[in-house]
Backbone as a ProteinNet text record, in pm:
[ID]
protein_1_A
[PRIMARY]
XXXXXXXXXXXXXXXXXXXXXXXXXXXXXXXXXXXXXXXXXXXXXXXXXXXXXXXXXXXXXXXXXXXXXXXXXXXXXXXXXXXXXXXXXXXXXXXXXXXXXXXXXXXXXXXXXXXXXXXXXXXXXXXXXXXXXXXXXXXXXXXXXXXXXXXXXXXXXXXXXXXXXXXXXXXXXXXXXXXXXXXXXXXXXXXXXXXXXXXXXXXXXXXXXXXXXXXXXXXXXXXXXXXXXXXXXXXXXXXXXXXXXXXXXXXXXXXXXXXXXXXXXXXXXX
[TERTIARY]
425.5	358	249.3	241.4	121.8	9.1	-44.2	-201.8	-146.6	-269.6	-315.6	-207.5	-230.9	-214.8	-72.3	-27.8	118.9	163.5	162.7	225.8	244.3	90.1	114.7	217.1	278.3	400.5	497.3	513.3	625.8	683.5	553	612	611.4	543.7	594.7	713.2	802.2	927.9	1029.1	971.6	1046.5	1109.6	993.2	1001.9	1127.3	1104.4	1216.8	1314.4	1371.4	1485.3	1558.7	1518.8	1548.3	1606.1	1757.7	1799.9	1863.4	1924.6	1913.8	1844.4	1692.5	1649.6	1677.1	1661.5	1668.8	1685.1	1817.7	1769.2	1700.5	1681.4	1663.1	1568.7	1498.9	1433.3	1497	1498.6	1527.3	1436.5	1464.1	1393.5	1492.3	1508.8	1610.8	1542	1679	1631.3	1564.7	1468.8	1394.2	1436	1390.2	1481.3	1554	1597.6	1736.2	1653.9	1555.6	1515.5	1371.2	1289.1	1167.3	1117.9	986.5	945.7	786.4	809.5	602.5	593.6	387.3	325.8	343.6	292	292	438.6	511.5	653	685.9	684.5	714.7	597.7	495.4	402.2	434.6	474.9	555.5	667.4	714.4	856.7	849.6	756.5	722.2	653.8	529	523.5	639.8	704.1	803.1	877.1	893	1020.8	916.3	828.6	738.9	741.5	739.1	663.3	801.2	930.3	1090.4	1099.6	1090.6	1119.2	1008.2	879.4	760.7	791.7	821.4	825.7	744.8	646.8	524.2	605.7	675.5	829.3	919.6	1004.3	1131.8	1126.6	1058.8	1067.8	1114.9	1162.5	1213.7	1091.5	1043.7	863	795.7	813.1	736.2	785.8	887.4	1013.5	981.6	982.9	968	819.9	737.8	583.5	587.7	620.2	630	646.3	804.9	855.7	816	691.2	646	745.4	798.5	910.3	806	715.9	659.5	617.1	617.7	532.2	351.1	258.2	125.6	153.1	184.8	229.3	263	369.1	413.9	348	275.2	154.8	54	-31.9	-74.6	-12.3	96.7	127.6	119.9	165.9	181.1	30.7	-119.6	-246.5	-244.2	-224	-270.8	-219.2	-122.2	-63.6	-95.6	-106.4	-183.4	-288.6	-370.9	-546.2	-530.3	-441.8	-470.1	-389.7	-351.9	-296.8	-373.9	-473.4	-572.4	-751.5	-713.8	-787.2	-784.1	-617.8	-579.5	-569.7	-590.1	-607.6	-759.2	-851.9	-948.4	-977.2	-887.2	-910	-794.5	-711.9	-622.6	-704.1	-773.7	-875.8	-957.6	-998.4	-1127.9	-1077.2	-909.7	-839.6	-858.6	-801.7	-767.5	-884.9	-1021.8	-1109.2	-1158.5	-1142.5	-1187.1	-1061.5	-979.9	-884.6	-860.8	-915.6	-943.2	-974.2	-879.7	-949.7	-1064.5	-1107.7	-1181	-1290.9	-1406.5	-1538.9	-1520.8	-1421.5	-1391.5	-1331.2	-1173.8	-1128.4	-1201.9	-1256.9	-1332.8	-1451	-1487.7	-1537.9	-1501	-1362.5	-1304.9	-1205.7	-1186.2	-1143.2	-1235.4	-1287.3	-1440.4	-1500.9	-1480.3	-1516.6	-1388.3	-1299.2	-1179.7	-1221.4	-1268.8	-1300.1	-1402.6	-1511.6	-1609.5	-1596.8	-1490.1	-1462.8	-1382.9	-1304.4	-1207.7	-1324.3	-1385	-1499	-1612.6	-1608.8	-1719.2	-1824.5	-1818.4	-1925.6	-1991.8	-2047.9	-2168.7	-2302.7	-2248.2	-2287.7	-2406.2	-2316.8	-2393.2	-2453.9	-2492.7	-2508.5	-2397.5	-2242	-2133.4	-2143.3	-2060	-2020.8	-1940.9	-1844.3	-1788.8	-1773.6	-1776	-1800.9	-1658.1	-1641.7	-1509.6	-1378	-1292.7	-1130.1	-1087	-1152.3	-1134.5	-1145.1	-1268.3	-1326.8	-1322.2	-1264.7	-1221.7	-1083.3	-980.7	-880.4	-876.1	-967.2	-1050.3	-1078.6	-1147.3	-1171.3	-1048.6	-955.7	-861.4	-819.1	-768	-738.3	-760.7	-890.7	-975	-939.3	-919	-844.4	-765.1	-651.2	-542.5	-518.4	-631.2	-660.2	-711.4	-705.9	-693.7	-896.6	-921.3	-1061.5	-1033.2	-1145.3	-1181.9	-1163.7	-1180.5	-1136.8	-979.9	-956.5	-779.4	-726.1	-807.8	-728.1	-823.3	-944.7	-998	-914.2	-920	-889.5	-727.8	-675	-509	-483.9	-337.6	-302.4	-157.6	-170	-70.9	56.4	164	323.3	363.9	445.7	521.1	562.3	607.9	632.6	498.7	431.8	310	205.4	247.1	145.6	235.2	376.7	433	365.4	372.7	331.6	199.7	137.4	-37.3	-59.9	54.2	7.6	73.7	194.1	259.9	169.6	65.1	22.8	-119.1	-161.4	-288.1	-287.1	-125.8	-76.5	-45.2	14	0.1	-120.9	-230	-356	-393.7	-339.9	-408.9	-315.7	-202.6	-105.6	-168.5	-231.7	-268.8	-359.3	-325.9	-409.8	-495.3	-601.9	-688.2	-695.3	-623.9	-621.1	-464.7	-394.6	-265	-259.3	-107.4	-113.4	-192.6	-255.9	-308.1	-184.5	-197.7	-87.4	-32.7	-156	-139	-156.1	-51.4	-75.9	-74.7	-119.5	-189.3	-121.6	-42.5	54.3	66.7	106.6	143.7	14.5	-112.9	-193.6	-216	-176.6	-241.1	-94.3	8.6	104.8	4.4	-78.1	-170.4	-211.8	-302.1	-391.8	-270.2	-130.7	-61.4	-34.5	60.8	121.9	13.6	-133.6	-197.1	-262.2	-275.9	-315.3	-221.9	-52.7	12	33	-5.7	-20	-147.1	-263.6	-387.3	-309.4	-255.1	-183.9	-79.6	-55.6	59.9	-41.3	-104.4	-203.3	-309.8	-381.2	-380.1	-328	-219	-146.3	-54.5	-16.8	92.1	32.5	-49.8	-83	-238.1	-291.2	-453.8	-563.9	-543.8	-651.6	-728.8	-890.2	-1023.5	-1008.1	-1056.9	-1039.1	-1146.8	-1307	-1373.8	-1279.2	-1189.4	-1136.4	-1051	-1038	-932.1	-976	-1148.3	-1166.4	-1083.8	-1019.1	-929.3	-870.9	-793.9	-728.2	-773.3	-834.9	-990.8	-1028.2	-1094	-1138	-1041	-894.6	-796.2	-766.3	-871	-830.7	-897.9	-973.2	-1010.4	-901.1	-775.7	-724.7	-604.7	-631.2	-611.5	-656.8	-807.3	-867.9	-820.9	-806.3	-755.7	-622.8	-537.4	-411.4	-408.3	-572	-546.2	-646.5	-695.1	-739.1	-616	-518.3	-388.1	-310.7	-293.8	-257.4	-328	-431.1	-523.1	-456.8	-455.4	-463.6	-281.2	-192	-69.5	-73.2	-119.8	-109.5	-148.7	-244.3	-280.2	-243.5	-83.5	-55.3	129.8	170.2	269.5	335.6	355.2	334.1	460.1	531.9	630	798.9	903.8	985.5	962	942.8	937	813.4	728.3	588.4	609.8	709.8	753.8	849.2	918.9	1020.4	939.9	869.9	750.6	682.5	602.6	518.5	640.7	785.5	865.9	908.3	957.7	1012.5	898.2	768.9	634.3	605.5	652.1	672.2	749.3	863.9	994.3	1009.5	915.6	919.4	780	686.9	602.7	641.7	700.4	803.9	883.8	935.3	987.2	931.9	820.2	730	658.4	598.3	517.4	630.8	793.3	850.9	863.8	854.4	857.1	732.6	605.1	504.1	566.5	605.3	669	791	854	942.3	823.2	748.2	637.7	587.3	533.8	503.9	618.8	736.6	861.8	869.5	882.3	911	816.3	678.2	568	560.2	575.2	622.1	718.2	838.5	957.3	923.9	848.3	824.5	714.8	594.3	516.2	564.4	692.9	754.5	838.6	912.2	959.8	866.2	750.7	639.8	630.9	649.8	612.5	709.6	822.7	955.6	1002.7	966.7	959.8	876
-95.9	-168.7	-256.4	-394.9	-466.9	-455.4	-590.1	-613.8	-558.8	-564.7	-530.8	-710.7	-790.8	-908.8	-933.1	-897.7	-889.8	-795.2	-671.5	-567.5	-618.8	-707.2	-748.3	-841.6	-940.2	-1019.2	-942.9	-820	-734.2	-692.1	-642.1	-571.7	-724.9	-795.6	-921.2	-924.4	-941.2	-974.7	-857.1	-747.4	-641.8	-625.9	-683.7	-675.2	-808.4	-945.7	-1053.6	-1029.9	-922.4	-905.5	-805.3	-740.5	-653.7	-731.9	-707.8	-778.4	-646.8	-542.9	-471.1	-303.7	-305.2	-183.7	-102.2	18.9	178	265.2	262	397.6	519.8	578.3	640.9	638	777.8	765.3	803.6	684.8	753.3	773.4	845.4	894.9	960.2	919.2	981.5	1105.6	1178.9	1307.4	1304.7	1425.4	1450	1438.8	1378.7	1370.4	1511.6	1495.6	1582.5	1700	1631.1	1676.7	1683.2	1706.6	1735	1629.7	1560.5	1426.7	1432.7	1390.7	1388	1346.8	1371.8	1354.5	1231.9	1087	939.8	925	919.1	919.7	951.3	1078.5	1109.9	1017.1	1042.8	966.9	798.3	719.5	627.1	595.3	708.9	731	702.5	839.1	887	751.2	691.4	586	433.6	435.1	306.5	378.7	533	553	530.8	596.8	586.2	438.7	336.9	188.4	125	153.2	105	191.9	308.2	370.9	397.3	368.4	400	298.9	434.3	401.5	258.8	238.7	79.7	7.3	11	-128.9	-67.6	58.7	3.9	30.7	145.4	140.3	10.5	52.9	-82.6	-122.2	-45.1	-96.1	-161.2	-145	-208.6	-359	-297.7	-503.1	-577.5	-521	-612.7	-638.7	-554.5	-645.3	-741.5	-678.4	-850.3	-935.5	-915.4	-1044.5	-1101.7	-1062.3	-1076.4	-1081	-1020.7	-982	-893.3	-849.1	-757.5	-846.1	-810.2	-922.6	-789.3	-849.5	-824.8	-688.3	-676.7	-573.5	-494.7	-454.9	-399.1	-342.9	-418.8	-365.9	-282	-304.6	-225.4	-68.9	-102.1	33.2	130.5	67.4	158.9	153.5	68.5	116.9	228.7	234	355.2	496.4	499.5	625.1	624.2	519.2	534.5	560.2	513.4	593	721.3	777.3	966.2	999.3	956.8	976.7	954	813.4	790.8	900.9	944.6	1071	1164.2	1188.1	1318.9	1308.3	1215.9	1196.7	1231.4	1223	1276.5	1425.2	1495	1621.3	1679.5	1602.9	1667.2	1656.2	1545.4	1531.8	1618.1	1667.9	1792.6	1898.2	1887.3	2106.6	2053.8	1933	1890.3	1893.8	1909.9	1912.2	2060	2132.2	2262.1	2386.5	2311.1	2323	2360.2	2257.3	2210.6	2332.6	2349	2439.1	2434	2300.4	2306.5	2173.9	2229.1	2166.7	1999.6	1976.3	1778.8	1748.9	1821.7	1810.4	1809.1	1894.4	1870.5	1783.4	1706.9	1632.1	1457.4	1459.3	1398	1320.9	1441.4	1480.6	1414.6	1482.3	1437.9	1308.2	1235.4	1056.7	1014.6	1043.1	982	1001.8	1156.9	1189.4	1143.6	1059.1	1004.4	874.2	780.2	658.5	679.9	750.1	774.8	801.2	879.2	917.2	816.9	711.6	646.4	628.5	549	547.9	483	428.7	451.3	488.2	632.5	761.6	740.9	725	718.2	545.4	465.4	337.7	277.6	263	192.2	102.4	55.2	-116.8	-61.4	15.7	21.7	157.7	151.1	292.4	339	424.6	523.4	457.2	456.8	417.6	396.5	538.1	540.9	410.6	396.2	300.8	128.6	150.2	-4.7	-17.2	93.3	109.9	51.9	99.9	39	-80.1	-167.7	-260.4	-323.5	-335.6	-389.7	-423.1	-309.4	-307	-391.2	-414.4	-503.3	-622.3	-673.2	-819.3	-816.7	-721.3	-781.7	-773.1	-735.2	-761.3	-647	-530.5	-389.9	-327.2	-296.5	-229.4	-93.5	-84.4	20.3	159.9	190.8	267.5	310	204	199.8	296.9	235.9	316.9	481.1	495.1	600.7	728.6	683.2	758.2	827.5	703.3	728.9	869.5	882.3	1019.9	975.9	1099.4	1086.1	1118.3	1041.7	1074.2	1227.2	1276.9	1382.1	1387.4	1309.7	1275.5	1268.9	1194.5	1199.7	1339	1428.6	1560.4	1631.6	1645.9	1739.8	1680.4	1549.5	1532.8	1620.1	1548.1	1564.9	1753.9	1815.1	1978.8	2044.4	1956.4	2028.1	1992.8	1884	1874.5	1960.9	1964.5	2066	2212.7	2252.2	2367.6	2400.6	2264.8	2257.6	2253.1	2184.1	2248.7	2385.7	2465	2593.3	2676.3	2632.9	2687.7	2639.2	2571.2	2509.6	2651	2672.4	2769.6	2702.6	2760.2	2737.7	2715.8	2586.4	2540.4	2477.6	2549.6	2438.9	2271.7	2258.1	2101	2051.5	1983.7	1922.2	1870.4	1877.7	1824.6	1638	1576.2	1426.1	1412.2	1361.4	1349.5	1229.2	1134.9	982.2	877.9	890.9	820.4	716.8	747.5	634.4	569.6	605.5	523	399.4	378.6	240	132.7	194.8	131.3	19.4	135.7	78.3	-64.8	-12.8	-181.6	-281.8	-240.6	-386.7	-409.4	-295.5	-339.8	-392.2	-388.8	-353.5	-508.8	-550.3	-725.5	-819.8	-760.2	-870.2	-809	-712.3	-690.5	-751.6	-735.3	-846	-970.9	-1054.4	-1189	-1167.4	-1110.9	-1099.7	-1131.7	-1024.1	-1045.1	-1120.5	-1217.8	-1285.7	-1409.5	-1447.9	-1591.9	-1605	-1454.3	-1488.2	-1411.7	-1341.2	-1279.1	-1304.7	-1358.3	-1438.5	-1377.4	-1245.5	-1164.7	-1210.9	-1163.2	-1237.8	-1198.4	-1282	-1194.5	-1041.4	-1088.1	-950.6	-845.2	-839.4	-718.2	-685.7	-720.1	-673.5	-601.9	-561.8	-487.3	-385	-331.7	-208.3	-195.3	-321.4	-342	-368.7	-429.4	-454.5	-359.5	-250.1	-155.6	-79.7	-80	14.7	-75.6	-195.4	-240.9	-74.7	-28.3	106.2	176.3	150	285.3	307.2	137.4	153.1	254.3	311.5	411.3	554.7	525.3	644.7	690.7	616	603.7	668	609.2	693.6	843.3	876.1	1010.2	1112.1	1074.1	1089.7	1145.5	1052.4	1013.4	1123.5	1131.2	1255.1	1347.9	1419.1	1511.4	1535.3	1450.1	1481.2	1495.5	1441.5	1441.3	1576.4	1637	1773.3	1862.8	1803.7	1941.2	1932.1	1799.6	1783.6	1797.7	1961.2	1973.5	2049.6	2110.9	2178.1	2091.5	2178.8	2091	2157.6	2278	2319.7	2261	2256.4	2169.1	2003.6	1924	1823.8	1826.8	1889	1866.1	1936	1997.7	2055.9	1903.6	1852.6	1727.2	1627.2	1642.2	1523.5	1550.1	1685.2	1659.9	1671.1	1703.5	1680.3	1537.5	1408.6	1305.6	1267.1	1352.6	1269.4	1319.9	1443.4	1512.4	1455.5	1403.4	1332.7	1187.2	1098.2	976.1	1022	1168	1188.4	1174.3	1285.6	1258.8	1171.6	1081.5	932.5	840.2	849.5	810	852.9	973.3	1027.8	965.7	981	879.2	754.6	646.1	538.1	508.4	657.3	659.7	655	725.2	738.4	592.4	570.3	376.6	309.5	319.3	240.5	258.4	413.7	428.4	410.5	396.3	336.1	195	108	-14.5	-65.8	26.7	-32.4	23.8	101.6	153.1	74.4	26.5	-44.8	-222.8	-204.7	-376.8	-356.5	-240.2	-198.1	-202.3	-182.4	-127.8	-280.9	-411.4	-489.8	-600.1	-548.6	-617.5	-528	-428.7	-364.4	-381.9
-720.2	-613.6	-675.1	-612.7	-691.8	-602.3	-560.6	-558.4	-376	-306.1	-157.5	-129.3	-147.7	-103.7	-158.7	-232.8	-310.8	-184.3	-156.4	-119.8	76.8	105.3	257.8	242.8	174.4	128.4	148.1	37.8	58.7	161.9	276.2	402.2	496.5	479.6	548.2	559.9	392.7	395.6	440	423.2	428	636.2	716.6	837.5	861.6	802.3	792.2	787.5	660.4	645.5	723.9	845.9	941.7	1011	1046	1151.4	1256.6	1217.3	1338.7	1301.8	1370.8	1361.4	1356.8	1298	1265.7	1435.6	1438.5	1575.6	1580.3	1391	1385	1263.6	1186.7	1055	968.5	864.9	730.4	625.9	513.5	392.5	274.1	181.3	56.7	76.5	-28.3	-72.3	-172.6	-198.3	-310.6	-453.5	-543.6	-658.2	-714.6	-771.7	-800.4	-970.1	-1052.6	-1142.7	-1164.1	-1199.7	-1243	-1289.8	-1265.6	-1291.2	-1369.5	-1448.8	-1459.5	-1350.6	-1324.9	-1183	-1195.7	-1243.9	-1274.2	-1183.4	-1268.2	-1244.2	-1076.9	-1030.1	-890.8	-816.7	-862	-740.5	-692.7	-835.9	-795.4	-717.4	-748	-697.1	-497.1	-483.4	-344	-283.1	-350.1	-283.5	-245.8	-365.8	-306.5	-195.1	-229.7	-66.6	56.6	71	151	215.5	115	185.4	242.9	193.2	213.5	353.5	417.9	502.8	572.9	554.1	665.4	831.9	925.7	1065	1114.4	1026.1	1135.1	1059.3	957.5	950	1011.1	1022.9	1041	1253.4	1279.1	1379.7	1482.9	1600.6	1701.2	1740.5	1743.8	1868.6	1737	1629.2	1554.5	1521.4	1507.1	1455.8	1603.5	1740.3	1826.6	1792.2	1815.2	1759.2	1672.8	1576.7	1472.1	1534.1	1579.1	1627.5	1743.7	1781.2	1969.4	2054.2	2043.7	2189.1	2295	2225.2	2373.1	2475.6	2616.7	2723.2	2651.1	2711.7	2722.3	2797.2	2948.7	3004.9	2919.9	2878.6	2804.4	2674.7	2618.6	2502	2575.3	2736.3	2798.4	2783.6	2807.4	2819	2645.5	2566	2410.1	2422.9	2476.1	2410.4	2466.2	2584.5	2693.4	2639.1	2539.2	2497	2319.8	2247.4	2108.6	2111.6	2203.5	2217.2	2217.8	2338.9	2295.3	2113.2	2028.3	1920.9	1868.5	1840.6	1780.8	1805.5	1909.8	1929.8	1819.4	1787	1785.5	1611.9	1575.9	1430.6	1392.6	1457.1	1447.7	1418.2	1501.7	1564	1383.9	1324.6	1241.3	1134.2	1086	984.5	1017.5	1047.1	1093.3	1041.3	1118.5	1045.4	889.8	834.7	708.5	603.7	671.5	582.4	596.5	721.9	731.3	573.7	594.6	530.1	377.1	324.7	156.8	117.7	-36.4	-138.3	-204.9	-227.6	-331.1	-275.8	-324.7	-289.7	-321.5	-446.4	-451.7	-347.4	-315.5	-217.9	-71	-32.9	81.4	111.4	-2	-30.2	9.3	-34.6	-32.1	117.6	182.3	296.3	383.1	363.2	439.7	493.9	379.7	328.4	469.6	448.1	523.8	666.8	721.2	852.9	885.7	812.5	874.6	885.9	800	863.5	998.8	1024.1	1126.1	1243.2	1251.5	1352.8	1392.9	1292.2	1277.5	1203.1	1064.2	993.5	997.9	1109	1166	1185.6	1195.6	1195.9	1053.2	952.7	820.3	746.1	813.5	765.5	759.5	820	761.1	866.8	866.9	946.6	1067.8	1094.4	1166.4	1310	1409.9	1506	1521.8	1602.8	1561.5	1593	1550.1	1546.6	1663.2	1768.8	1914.5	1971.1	1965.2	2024.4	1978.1	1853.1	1813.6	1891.8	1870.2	1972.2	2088.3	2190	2339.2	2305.8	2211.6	2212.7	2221.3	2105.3	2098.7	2263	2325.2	2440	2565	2569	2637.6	2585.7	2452.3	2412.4	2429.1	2495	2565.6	2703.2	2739.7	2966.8	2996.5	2960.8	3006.7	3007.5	3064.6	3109.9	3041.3	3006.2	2945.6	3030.9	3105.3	3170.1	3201.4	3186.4	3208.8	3060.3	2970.4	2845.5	2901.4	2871.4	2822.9	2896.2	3023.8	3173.6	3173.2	3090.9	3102.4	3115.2	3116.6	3086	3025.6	2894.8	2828.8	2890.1	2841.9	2887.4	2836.1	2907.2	2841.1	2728.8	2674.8	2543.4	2468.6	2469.3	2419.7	2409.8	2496.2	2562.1	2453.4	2426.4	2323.7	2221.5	2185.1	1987.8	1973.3	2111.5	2088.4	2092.6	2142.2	2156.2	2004.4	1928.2	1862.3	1729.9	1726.2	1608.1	1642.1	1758	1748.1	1712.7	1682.3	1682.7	1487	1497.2	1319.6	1279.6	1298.3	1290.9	1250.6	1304.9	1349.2	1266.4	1201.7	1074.1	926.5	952	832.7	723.3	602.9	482.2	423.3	372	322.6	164	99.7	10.2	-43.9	86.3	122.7	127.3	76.5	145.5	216.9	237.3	328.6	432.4	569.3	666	638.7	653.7	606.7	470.6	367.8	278.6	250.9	343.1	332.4	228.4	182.2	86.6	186.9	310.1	371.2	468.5	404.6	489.3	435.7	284.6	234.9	331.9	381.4	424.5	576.6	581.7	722.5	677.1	530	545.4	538.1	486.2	480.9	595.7	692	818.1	920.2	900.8	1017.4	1039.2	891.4	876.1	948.8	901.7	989.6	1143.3	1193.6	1315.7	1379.2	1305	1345.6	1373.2	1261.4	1273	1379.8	1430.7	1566.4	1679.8	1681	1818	1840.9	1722.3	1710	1782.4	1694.2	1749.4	1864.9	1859.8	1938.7	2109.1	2075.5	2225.3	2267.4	2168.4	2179.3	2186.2	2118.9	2118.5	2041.4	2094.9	2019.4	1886.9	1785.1	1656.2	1614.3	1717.9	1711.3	1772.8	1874.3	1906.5	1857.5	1747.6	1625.3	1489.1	1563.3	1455.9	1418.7	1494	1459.5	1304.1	1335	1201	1115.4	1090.8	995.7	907.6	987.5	935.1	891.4	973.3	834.1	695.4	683	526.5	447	479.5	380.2	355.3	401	413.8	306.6	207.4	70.4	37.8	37.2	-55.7	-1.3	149	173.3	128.1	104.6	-17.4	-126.9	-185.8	-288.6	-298.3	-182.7	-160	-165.9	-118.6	-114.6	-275.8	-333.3	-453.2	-551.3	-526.4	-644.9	-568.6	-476.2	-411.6	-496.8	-476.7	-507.2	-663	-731.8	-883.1	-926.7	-831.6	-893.8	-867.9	-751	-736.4	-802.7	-809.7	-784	-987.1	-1021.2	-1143.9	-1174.1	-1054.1	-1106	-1044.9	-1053.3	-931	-796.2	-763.1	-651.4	-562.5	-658.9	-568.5	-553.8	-612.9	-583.9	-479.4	-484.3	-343.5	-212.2	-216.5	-99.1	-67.1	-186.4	-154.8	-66.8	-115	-121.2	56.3	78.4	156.2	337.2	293.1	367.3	402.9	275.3	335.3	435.3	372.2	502.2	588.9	626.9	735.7	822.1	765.3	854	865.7	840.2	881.8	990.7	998.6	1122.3	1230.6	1233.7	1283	1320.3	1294.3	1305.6	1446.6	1354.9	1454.6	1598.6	1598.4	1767.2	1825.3	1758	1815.8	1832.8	1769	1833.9	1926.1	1928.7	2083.7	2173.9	2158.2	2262.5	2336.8	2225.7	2223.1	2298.6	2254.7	2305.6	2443.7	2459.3	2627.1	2701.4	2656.3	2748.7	2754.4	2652.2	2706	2768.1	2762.7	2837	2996.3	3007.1	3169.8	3227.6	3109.4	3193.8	3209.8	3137.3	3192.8	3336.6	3341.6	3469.3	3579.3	3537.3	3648.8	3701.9	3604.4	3694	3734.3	3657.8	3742.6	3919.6	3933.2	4014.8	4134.8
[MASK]
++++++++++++++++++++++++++++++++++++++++++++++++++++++++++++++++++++++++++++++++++++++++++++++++++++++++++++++++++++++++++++++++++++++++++++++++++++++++++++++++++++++++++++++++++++++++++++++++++++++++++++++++++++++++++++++++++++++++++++++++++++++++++++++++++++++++++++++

């Protein structure tokens, strides 16, 4: 993988060359032999950035491509705000979590941009609430998001990950192993540039995306965390197949997204 600005090119092109979306998620299998850490961690990140759900997903290729009406984006904020909640609430088990005093250290740094660093002299207030903002640049009152209530679909992700939470050991994996957050700062720039040009959101209410440019570093909070563990083969195919099992995952959140925009376009052809 090259530079931040090389790699937003990549997934640029990578979204171009999609002509009929993924119904479903994919992810290779774990390699077949034992890898130095260097070696696998490369490895895991190119599968990661070729198969991460915010490209191949349908709700995501129609964003690119602005196929959504506005309506219709109403509806995916109203159900990513409670997710963007709930990432909060997983970084919290994830740092209560940590073995080791760097690690929780480390952990930590990530849960206070997510919450709002703010809090500590930073530039930006919590994720939540840049979320809401966003929202409001595309018609919707603040209340409309905060108030919502999640879909059924949405109420399982949001109960089954508060539950993984609460499985989580104390010096275990960490649940997110953030490999795929630096995927954020690329996908999330040309999603700024979507809403943006094509749906006219202010550019201040796009701090959202903005502020996941950090989430390069959170990438590589990620990245240490795997190098030190990822030493045998059995702890590589654990790391390996934790990726492709949270790509599964991620995607059921964007059914979520999907079927709330396709109901709130019904809502107003109806």
């Amino acid at each position: 993988m090259g530079t931040l600005a090389e790699d937003i090119e990549r997934a640029r092109g990578l979204y171009r060359s999609i002509t009929t979306p993924w119904k479903r998620p994919r992810f290779p299998d774990p390699p077949s032999e034992f890898l130095s850490p260097e070696k696998f961690l490369e490895l895991a990140k190119e599968a990661v950035l070729v198969h991460h759900t915010k490209i191949n997903h349908p709700f995501c290729v129609k964003l690119f491509r602005g196929e959504w009406t506005v309506k219709q984006l109403h509806g995916w904020i109203k159900q990513e705000y409670h997710a963007v909640m709930q990432t909060l609430r997983n970084d919290a088990n994830i740092v209560a979590n940590a073995g080791t005093l760097a690690e929780i250290r480390e952990q930590l740094g990530v849960l206070i941009e997510e919450a709002g660093e703010d809090i500590c002299g930073g530039k930006y207030p919590a994720h939540p609430e840049l979320f809401v903002r966003m929202g409001e640049g595309l018609g919707l009152k603040r209340e409309e998001i905060v108030n919502s209530e999640p879909s059924a679909l949405m109420q399982l992700i949001i109960d089954e990950e508060r539950y993984r939470g609460l499985r989580l050991t104390i010096g275990g994996l960490p649940s997110n192993l953030r490999l795929g957050e630096r995927i954020n700062a690329l996908v999330f720039a040309i999603w700024a540039e979507v809403l943006r040009d094509k749906y006219h959101v202010p550019e201040k209410a796009l701090d959202f995306f903005h502020a996941h440019a950090v989430d390069e570093e959170h990438g590589k909070v990620g990245e240490r965390v795997i190098m030190s563990r990822a030493t045998t083969k059995e702890a590589q195919t654990d790391i390996w197949m934790r990726l492709k099992k949270g790509q599964a995952k991620q995607w059921i959140n964007y059914d979520a997204y999907y079927e709330a925009a396709e109901i709130a376009g019904e809502e107003v052809l109806g």
